[in-house]
Each structure stands twice: as structure tokens, then as C-alpha cells.
mmCIF file of the C-alpha atoms, coordinates in Angstrom:
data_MODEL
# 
_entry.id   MODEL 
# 
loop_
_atom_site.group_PDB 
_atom_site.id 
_atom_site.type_symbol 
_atom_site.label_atom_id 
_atom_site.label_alt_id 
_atom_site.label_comp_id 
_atom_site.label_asym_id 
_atom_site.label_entity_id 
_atom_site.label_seq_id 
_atom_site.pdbx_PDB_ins_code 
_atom_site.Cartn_x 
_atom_site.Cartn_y 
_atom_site.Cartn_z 
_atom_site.occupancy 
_atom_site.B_iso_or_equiv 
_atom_site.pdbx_formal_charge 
_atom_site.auth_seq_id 
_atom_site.auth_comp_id 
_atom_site.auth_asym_id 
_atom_site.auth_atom_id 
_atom_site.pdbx_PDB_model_num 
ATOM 1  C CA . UNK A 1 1  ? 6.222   5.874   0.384   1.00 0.00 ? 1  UNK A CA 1 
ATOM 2  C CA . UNK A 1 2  ? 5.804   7.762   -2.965  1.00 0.00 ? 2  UNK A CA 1 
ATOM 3  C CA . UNK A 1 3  ? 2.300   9.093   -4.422  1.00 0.00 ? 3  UNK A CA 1 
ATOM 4  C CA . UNK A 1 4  ? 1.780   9.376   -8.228  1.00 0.00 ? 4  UNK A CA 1 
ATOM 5  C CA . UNK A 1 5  ? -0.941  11.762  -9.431  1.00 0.00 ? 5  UNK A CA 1 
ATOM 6  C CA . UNK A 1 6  ? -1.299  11.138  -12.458 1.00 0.00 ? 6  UNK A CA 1 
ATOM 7  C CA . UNK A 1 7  ? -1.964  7.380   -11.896 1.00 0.00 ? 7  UNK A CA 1 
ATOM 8  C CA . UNK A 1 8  ? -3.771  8.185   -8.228  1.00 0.00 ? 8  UNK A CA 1 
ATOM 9  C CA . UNK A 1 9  ? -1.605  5.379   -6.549  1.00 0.00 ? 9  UNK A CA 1 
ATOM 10 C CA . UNK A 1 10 ? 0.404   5.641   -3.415  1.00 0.00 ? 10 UNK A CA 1 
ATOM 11 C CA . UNK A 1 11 ? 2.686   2.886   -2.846  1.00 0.00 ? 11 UNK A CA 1 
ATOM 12 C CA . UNK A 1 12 ? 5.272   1.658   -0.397  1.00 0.00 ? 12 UNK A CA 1 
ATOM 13 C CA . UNK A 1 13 ? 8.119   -0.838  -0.214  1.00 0.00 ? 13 UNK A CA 1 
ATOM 14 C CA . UNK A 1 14 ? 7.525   -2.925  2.738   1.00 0.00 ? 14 UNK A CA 1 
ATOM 15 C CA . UNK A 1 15 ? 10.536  -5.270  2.616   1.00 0.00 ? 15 UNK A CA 1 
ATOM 16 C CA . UNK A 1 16 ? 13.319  -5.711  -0.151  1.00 0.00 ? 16 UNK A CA 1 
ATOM 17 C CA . UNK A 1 17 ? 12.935  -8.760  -2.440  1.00 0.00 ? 17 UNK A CA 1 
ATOM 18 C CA . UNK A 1 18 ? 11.978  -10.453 -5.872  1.00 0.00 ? 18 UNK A CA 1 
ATOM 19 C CA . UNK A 1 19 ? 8.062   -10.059 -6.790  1.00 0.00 ? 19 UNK A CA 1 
ATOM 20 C CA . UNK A 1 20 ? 6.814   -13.080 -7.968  1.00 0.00 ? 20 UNK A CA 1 
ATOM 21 C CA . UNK A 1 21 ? 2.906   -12.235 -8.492  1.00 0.00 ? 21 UNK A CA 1 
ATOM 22 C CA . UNK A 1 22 ? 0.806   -9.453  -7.130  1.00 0.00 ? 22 UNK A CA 1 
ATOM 23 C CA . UNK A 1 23 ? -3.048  -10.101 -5.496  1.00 0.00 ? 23 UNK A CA 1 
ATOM 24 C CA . UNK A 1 24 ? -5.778  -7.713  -5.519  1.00 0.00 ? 24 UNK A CA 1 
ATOM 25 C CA . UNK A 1 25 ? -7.617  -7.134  -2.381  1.00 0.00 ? 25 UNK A CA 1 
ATOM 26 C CA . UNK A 1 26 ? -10.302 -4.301  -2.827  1.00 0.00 ? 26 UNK A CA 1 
ATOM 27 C CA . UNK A 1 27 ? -8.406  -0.678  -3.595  1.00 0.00 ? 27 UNK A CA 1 
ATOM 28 C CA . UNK A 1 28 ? -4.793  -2.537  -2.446  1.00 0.00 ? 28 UNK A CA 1 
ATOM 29 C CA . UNK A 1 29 ? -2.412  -4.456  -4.872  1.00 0.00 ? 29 UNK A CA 1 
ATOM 30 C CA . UNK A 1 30 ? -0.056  -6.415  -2.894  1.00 0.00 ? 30 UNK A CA 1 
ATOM 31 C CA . UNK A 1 31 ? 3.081   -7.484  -4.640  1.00 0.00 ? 31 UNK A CA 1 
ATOM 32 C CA . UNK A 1 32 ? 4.773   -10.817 -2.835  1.00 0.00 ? 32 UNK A CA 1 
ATOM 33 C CA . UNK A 1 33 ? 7.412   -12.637 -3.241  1.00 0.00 ? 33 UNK A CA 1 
ATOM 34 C CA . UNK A 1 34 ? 7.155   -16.752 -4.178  1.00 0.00 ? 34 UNK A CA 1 
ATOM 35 C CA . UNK A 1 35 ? 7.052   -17.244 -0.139  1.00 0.00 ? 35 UNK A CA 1 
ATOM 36 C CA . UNK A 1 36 ? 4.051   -15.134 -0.401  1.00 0.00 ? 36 UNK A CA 1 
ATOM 37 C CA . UNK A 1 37 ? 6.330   -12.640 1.664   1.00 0.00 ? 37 UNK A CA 1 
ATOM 38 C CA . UNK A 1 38 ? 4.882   -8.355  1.003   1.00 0.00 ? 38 UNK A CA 1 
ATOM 39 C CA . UNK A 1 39 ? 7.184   -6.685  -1.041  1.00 0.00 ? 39 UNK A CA 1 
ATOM 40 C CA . UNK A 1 40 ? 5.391   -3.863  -2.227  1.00 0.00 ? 40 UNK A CA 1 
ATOM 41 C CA . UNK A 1 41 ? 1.696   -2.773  -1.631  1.00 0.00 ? 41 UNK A CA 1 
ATOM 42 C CA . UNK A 1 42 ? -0.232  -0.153  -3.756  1.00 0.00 ? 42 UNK A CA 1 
ATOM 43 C CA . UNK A 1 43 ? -3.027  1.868   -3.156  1.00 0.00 ? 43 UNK A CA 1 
ATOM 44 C CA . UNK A 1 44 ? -5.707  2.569   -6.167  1.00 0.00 ? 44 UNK A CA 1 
ATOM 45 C CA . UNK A 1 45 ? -7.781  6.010   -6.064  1.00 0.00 ? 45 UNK A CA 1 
ATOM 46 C CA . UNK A 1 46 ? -5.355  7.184   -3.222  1.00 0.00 ? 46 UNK A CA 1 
ATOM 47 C CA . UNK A 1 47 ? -6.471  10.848  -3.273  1.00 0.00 ? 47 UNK A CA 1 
ATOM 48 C CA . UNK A 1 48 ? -9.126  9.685   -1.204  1.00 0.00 ? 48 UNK A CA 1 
ATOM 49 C CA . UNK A 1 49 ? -6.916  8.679   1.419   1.00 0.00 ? 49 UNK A CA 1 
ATOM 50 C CA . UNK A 1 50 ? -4.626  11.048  1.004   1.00 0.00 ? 50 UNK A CA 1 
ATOM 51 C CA . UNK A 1 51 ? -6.774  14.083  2.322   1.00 0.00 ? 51 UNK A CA 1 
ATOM 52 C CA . UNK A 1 52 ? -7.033  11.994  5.535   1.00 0.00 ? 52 UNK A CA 1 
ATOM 53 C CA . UNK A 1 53 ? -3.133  10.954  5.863   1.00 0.00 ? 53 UNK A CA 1 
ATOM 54 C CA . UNK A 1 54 ? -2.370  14.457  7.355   1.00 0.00 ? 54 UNK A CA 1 
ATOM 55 C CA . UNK A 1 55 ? -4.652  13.413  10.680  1.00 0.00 ? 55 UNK A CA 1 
ATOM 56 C CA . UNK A 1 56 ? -2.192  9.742   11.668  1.00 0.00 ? 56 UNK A CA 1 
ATOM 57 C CA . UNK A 1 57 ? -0.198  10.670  14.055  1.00 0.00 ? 57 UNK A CA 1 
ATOM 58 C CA . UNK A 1 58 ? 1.274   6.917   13.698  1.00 0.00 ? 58 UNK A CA 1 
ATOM 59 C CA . UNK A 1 59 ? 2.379   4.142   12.179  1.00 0.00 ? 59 UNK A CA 1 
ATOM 60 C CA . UNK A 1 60 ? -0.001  1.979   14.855  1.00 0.00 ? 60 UNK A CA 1 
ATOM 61 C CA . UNK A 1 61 ? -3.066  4.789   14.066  1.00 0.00 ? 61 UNK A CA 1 
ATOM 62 C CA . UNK A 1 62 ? -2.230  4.217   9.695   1.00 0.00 ? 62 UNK A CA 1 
ATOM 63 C CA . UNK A 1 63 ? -2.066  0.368   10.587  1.00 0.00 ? 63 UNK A CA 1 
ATOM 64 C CA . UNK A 1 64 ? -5.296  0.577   11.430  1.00 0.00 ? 64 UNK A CA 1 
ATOM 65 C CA . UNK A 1 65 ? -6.526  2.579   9.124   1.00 0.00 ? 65 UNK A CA 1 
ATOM 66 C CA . UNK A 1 66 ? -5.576  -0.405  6.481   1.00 0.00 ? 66 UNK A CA 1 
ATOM 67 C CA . UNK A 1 67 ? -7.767  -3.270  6.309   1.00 0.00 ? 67 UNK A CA 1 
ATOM 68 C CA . UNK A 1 68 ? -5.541  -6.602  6.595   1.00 0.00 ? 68 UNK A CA 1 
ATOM 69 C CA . UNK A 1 69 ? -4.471  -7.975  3.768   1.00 0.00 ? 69 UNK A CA 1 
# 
């Protein structure tokens, strides 16, 4: 997971492979492959969610902190 500040995105690889296209689904941008497999998702104006990252304990509680894309 790596956060740029200058661009306010935080974004993580979630699988290895080719992106085809990328879809926009509110503050996420989720990069797929042509199978419409995640590659890589993006988050826009992340130093909003930042300030709250500190207070998942885990992968299940961030999970749910994510709408479903």
C-alpha cells in the first residue's frame, strides 16, 4: 500500500497482472484486468481516510470500512 501526498491518493496492488481499463466508483479507481479481474485500486482525497487508518486493527475491520466495488 503506498500513499502519495502530493496527489492525496493511497493505492494498493491487489493481485499481479495486465490493466486493461480502470472504473470509477465514487472516491475509488479500480484498475482490472480484460477478465475484469482487480489489479490495482486507488483511493482519491485519501487524507480523509487516512486519519482514521490508525484505528483498523484488521484487514476484516478495513474490509469493511470499503464500500464494495
Amino acid at each position: 500500500m503506498l500513499y502519495d501526498p502530493e496527489a492525496n491518493i493511497l493505492s494498493w496492488e491487489i493481485a499481479k497482472g495486465k490493466i486493461d481499463h480502470a472504473n470509477e466508483v465514487g472516491n475509488f479507481i479500480v484498475h482490472v484486468s480484460k477478465a475484469g479481474k482487480p489489479i490495482l485500486i486507488e483511493m482519491l482525497d485519501a487524507s480523509k481516510f487516512m486519519g482514521q487508518y490508525d484505528k483498523l486493527k484488521t484487514v476484516k475491520e478495513l474490509r469493511q470500512a470499503l464500500p464494495a466495488a
